[in-house]
C-alpha positions, -999 to +999 in steps of 0.1 A: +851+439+196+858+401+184+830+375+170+832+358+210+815+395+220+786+391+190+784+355+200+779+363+242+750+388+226+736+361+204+732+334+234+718+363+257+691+374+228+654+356+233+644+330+208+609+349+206+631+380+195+650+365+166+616+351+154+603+389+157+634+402+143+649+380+115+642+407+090+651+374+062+620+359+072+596+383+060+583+368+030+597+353-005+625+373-010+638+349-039+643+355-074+617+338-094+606+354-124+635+379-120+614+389-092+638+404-060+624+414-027+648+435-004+647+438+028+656+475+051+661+469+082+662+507+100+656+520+135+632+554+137+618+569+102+649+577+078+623+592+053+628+566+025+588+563+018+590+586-012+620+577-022+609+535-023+578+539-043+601+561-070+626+530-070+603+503-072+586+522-103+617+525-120+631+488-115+598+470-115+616+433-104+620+451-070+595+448-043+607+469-011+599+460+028+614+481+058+611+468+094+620+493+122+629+489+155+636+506+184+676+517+186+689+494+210+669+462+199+678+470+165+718+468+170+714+441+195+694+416+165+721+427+140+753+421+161+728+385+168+724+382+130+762+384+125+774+361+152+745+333+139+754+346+102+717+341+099+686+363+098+698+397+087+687+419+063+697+430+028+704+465+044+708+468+075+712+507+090+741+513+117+742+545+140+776+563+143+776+551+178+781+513+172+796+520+132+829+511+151+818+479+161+806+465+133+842+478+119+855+453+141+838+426+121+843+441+088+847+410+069+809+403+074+800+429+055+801+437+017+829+465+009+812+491-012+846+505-026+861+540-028+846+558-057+823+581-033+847+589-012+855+628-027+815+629-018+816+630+017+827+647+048+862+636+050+851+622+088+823+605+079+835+585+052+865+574+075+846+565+102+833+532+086+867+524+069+876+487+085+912+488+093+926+473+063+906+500+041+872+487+031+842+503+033+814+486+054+784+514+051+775+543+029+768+573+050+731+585+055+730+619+080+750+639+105+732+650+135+744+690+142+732+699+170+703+725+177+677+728+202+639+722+193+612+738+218+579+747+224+569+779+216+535+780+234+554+765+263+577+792+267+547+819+265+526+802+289+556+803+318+566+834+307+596+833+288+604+852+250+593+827+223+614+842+194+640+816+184+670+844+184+659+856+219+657+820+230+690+809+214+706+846+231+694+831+264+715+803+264+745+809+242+763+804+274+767+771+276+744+745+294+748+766+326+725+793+309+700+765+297+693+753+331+689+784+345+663+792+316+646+757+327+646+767+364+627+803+350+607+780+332+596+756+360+585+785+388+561+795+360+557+759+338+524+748+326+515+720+353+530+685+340+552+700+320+586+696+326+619+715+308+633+686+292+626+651+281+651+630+300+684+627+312+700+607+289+690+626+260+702+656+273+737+642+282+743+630+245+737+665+239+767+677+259+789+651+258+786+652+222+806+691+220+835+676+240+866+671+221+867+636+235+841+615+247+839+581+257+874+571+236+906+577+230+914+574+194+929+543+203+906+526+214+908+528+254+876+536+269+886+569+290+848+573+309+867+574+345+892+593+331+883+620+309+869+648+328+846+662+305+824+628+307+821+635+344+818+678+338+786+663+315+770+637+340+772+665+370+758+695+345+730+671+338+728+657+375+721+693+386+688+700+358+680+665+369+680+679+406+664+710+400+635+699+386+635+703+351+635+665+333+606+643+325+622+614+333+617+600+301+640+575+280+643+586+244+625+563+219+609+549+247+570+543+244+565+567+274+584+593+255+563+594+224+534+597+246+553+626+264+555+645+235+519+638+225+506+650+257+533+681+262+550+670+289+579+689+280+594+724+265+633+713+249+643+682+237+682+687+224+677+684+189+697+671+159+689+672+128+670+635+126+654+645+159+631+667+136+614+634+122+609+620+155+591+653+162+564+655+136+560+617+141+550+620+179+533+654+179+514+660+150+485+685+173+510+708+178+522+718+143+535+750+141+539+753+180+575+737+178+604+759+172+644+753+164+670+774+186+704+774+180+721+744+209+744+762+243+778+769+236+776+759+200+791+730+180+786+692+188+770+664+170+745+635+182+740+606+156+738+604+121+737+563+106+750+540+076+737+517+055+752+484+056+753+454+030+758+422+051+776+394+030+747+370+044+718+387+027+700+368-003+706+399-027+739+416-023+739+430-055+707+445-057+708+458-023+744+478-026+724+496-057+696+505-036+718+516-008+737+536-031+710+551-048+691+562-011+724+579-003+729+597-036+736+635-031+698+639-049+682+615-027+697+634+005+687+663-007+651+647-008+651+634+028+665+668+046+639+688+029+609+660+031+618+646+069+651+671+077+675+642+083+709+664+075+726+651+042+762+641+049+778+652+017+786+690+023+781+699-016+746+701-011+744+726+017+747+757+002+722+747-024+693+771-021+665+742-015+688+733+014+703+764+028+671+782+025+647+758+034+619+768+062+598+741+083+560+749+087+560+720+115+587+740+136+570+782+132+587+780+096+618+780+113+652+783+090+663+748+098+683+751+066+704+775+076+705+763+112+716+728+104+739+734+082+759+759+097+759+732+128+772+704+099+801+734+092+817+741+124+811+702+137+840+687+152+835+650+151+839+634+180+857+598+182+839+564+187+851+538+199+840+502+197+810+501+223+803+538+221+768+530+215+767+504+246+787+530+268+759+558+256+731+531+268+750+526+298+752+562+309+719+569+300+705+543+324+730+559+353+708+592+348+675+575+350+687+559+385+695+592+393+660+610+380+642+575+394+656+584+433+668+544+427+704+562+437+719+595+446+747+610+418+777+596+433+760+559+438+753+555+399+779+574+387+805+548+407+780+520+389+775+536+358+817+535+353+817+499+367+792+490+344+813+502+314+844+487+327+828+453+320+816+465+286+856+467+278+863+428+290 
């Protein structure tokens, strides 16, 4: 991606949205009196609450303020904030699926340096190295894979509740899950589906493929690798069988869907967990963690970013540095279960060990982290996050009855090709 691309996003972007969104414009943010306010501009809850408060105590000329925003609006203002260089935030949080992109326009962003480099997963820290060796974000989480469910869902349609007998049932592959599903839905709980949504579910398996939407040079391969197509028909078929909601992840439909049970799985990384106990706080104790079909994968995981524009550069690449700390990690996995990227820490005991109340005081230590050790990352390219976008909305055409499989799937691969242009 070259500046033209952020600049085509910045003319197609509302001028009610970049008054919504200039996370700059919140407030002073100057410096008198020594006084600095810094701005966090993040998408979902990265479990920083805590971790602010303790900050601001200890450097008292700070004053904190986080916006959020939903995923795709949220990488959509920033890649508007670079092209106008005007309007973003002192930190501004990327997901691994458009980290590449905003690689692309490296130079816009402060380099952080190598110093924590030995910290991370060799992978992680590579993936937001620009070309000519800088370092545009410090890593935040890595999403293993697992799958999170409803224990009192299972019971009521029938199926075994224990999270081994559950994770035994489809160790498979995604084969065995849908057959589970379509167990599930002869007996389901009426309005309650097996999963959440299509697109969801296809990061999911997409996400244990060797490669996905990229070579690792940078072609787009969706109409050429098979395994992108393999993923869209395993998916097609739970779509036609029944089993999805028909909901679009961070969608305001979907919260409600998990507040009113209207479904049993939801593929689950490790951030998913926040998302969780944020949208379905009544049922506490009545979620569970199962191991994800066939093993292996990874969905997500973010940076923080220091854009060159912001007021306080300084100030913000300590705070950034300090949230990502191996002790401030540690913090966030155990407090909101967002899975620390710097391996050191996961066979500490508070981390290995740990239990979740929220989820039937499920071992998501140990379940994560074994997912963090036998993860093989997955390559992305430029507009992985787009493509991801793109793909999803093929699946909700499909789950919609807008068009059958082969219709959006032929649309879905046109639609990327023009991402690439």
């Amino acid at each position: 991606m070259r500046l033209s691309r952020l600049a085509r996003l910045a003319a197609a972007a509302t001028a009610a949205t970049l008054v919504l969104t200039a996370c700059g414009s919140g407030g002073d943010s100057g410096s008198a009196g020594g006084k600095v306010t810094l701005n966090v501009s993040l998408f979902g809850n990265f479990g920083y609450q805590e971790l602010y408060q303790q900050y601001q105590q200890d450097h008292p000329n700070i004053t904190i303020k986080e916006q959020t925003a939903d995923y795709n609006a949220h990488h959509r203002d920033l890649a508007t904030h670079l092209a106008t260089n005007a309007g973003a935030a002192d930190i501004e949080a990327v997901d691994t699926g458009f980290i590449a992109q905003m690689r692309e326009v490296g130079n816009q962003f402060t380099d952080l340096g190598q110093d924590r480099a030995s910290q991370y997963l060799p992978w992680k820290w590579q993936a937001s190295l620009t070309k000519d060796g800088k370092q545009i974000g410090y890593g935040t989480d890595v999403g293993g894979l697992a799958i999170c469910y409803r224990r009192d869902l299972f019971q009521q349609a029938g199926l075994p509740a224990d999270r081994d007998q559950v994770s035994a049932a489809w160790a498979g592959g995604w084969d065995k899950y849908i057959e589970l599903g379509k167990q599930f839905a002869a007996k389901a709980p009426k309005g309650t589906a097996f999963f959440d949504g299509g697109g969801a579910l296809y990061n999911a398996v997409i996400g244990q493929a060797p490669v996905g939407f990229y070579n690792q040079d940078n072609t787009i391969v969706v109409d050429t690798n098979p395994e992108v197509r393999k993923a869209w028909d395993q998916v097609v078929a739970a779509i036609q069988a029944g089993l999805s909601a028909k909901l679009i992840e961070s969608s305001p439909e979907w919260n409600n869907g998990f507040a009113k049970g209207q479904f049993a799985t939801i593929a689950c990384p490790a951030w998913m967990m926040a998302k969780i106990k944020d949208q379905a706080k009544a049922f506490a104790g009545k979620w569970d963690v199962a191991a994800v079909p066939g093993g292996g994968g990874n969905w997500g995981g973010s940076y923080l970013t220091i854009p060159k524009q912001g007021k306080h550069v300084a100030e913000a690449k300590e705070l950034a540095a300090w949230l990502t700390a191996p002790e401030q990690q540690a913090r966030v996995f155990t407090s909101a279960g967002l899975l620390p990227s710097i391996p050191a820490l996961y066979d500490k005991p508070e981390i290995a060990a740990l239990k979740d109340p929220f989820f039937h005081d499920a071992p998501v230590g140990k379940i994560f982290t074994t997912a963090a050790k036998e993860l093989e990352p997955q390559y992305q390219g430029p507009r992985a996050g787009d493509i991801q976008t793109t793909v999803r909305d093929g699946l909700s055409r499909v789950e919609q009855g807008k068009q059958n499989s082969e219709e959006s799937w032929q649309q879905t691969v046109s639609d990327v090709k023009r991402l690439a242009r």
